[in-house]
C-alpha positions as CSV (number, residue, x, y, z in Angstrom):
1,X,-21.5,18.7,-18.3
2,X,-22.6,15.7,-16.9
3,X,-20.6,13.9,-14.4
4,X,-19.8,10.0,-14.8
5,X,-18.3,7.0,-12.2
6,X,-15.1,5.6,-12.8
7,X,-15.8,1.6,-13.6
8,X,-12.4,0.6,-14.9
9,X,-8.8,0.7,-12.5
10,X,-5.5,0.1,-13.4
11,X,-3.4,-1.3,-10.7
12,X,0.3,-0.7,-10.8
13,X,2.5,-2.5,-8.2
14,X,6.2,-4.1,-7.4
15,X,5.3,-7.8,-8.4
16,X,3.1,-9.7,-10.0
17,X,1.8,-10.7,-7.0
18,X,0.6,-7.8,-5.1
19,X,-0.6,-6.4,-8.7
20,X,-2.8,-9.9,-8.7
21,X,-3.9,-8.9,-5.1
22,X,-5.1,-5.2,-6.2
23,X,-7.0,-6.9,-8.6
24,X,-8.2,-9.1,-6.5
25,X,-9.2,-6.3,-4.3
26,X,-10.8,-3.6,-7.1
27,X,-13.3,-6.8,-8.7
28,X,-14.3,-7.6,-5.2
29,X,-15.4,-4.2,-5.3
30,X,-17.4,-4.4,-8.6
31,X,-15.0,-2.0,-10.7
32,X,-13.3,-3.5,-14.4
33,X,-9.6,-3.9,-12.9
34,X,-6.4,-4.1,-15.1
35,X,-2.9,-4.6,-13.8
36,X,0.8,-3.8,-14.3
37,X,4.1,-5.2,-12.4
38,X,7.0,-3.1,-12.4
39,X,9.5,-5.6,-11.4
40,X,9.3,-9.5,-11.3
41,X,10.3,-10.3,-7.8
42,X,10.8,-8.3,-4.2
43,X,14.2,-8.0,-4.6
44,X,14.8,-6.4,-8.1
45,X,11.7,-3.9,-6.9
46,X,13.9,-3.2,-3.3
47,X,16.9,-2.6,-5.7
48,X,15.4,0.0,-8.4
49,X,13.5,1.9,-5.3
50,X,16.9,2.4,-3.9
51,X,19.3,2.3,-6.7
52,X,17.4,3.1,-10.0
53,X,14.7,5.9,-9.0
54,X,15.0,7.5,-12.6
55,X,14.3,4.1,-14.3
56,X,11.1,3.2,-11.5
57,X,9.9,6.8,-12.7
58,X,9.6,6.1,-16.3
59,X,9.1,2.8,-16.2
60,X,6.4,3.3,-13.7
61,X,5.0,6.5,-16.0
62,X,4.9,3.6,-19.6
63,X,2.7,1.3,-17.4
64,X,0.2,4.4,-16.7
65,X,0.0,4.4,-20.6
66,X,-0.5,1.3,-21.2
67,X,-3.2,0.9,-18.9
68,X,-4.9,3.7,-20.6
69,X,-4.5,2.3,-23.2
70,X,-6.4,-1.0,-21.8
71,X,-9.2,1.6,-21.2
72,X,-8.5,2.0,-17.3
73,X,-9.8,5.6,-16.3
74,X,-8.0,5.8,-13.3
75,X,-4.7,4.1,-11.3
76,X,-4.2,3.0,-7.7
77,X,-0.4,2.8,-7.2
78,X,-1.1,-0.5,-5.1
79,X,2.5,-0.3,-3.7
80,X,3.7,1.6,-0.7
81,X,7.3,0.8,-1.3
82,X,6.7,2.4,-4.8
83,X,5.0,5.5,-4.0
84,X,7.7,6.0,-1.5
85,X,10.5,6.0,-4.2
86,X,8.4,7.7,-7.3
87,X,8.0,11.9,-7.2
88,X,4.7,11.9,-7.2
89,X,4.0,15.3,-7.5
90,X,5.4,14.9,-11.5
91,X,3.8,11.6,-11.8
92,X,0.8,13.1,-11.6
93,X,1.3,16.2,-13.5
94,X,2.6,13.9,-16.3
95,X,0.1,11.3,-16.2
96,X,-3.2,10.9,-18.2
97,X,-5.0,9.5,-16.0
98,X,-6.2,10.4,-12.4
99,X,-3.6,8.3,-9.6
100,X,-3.7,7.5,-6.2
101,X,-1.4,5.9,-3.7
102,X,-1.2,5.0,-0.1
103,X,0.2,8.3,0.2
104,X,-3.2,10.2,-0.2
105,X,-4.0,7.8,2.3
106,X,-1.4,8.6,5.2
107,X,-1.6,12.3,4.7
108,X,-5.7,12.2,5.5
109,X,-5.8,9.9,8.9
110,X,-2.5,11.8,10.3
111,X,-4.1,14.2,12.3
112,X,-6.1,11.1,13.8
113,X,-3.6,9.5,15.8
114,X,-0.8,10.6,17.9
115,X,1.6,7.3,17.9
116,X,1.2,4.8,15.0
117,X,3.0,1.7,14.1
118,X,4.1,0.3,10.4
119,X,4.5,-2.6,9.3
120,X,6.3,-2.2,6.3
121,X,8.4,-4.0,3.3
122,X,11.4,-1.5,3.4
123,X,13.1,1.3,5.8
124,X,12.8,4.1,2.6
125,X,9.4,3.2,2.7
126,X,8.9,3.8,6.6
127,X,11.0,7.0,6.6
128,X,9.2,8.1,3.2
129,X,5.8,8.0,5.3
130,X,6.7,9.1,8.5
131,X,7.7,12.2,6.7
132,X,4.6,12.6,4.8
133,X,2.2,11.5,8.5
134,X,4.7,14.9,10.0
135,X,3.9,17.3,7.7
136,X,0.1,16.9,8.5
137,X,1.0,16.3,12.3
138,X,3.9,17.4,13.6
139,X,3.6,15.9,17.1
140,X,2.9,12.4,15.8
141,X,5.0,9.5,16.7
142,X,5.5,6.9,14.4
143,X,7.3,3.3,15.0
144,X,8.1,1.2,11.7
145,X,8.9,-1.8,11.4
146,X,10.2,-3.2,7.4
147,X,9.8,-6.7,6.9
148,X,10.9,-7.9,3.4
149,X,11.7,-11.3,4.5
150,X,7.8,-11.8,4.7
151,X,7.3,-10.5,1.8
152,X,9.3,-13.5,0.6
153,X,7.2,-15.8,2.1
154,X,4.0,-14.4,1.1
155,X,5.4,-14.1,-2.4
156,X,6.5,-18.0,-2.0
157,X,2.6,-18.7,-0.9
158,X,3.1,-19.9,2.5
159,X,0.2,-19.8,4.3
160,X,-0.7,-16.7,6.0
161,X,-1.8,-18.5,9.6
162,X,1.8,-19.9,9.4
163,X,3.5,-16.9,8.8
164,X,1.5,-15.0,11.5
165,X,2.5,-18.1,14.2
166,X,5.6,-18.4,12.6
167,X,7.4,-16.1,11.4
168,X,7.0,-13.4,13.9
169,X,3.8,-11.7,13.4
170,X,2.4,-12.7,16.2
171,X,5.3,-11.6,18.8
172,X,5.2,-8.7,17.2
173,X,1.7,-7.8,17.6
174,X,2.4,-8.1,21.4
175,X,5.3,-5.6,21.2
176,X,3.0,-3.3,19.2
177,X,0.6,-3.5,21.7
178,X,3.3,-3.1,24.9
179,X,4.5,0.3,23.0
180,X,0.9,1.8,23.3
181,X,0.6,2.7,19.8
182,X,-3.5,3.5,18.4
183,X,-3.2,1.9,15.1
184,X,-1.0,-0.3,13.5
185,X,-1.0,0.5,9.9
186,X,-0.7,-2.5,6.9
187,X,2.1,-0.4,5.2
188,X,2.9,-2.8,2.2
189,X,0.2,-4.3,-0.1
190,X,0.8,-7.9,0.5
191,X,0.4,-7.8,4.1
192,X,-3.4,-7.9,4.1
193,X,-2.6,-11.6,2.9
194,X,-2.9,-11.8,6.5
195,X,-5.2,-9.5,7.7
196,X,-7.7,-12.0,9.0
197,X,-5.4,-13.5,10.6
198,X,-4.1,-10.1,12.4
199,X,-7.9,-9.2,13.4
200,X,-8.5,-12.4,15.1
201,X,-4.9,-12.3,17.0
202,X,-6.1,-8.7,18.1
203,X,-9.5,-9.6,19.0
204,X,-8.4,-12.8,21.2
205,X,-5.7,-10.9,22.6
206,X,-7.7,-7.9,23.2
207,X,-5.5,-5.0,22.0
208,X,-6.3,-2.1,22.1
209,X,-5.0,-0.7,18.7
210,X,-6.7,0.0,15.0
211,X,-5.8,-2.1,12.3
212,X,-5.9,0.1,9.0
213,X,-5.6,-1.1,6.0
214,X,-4.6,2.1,3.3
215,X,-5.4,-0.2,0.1
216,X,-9.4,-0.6,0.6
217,X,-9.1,3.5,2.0
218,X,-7.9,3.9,-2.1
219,X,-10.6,2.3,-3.7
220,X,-12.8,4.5,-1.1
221,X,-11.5,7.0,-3.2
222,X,-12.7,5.9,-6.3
223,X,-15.7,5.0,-5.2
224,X,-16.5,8.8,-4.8
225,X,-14.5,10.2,-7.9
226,X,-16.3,11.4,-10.5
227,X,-15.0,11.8,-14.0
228,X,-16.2,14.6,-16.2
């Protein structure tokens, strides 16, 4: 039977504004992209991941659906937050479609580091990939670091050099790279908002550390799927 590319995504994340960056992200790369927002701000996600894990399930499992039904042929859970809280392992026994998440992501680059930073939205989120990073590599140390509040501001569209100089970014780069760490690791979708920002702090700076970026390492994984 002849094997066939994927062309059309379906993006699933905790706002409409990261859903509008995964997009953003799966156009730029020349695939069909359709999107669905579980929650309409960062604080109603932060309380469902928490609070309401049944609800985020199901509702999470309709918008698989409905993006199938959209014609998508595969999802990218664009939301580490959200893959943190979902059981994935039945989400993707119970889904139509083929899913990946940052996840799939942490569990292939764990053996390549032995201390990593995140820089997250929410603690269950750090704790929820530090555990997935150990059982690949026990001996890995991982720092995290949860920063909802920027969220906020990159969901109120303040501008990404400001909230870099700003609101913190910047001193914490420096701590980052004080701690000795080999990669710091963009653990929430919005945060590559201000990822061009990050690389040229780095590069003037001159740390030493990788910046990875786990949603463009997810459409890498697409790229190379084939459907049947």
């Amino acid at each position: 039977m002849k094997s066939e590319q994927i062309n059309h995504l379906g993006v699933i994340a905790g706002t409409p504004v990261d859903t509008e960056m995964g997009e953003m992200l799966l156009r730029s790369k020349a695939f069909t992209a359709s999107g669905k927002s579980i929650s309409a701000t960062p604080e109603e996600q932060a309380k469902m991941q928490v609070l309401e894990q049944q609800r985020l399930f199901e509702e999470t499992l309709n918008k698989v659906k409905e993006l199938r039904d959209l014609g998508a042929e595969g999802v990218i859970i664009y939301c580490n937050s959200l893959s943190a809280s979902l059981d994935l392992d039945k989400l993707k026994k119970l889904s139509p479609l083929p899913i990946v998440t940052p996840l799939d992501i942490y569990k292939e680059i764990a053996n390549d580091f032995q201390t990593i930073a995140l820089m997250s939205a929410t603690n269950s989120s750090n704790i929820t990939i530090e555990k997935v990073m150990r059982q690949n590599n026990s001996y890995i140390t991982v720092l995290g670091f949860s920063l909802l509040p920027v969220v906020l501001q990159i969901e109120k569209g303040v501008a990404p050099e400001k909230i870099v100089h700003e609101v913190g970014i910047k001193d914490l780069l420096a701590a980052i790279s004080k701690l000795k760490v080999e990669s710091l690791i963009l653990a929430c979708t919005h945060f590559p908002y201000f990822k061009d920002e990050v690389d040229e702090l780095i590069s003037e700076q001159g740390y030493t550390f990788e910046l990875i970026d786990p949603a463009e390492k997810m459409v890498e994984k697409f790229l190379n799927y084939q459907k049947i």
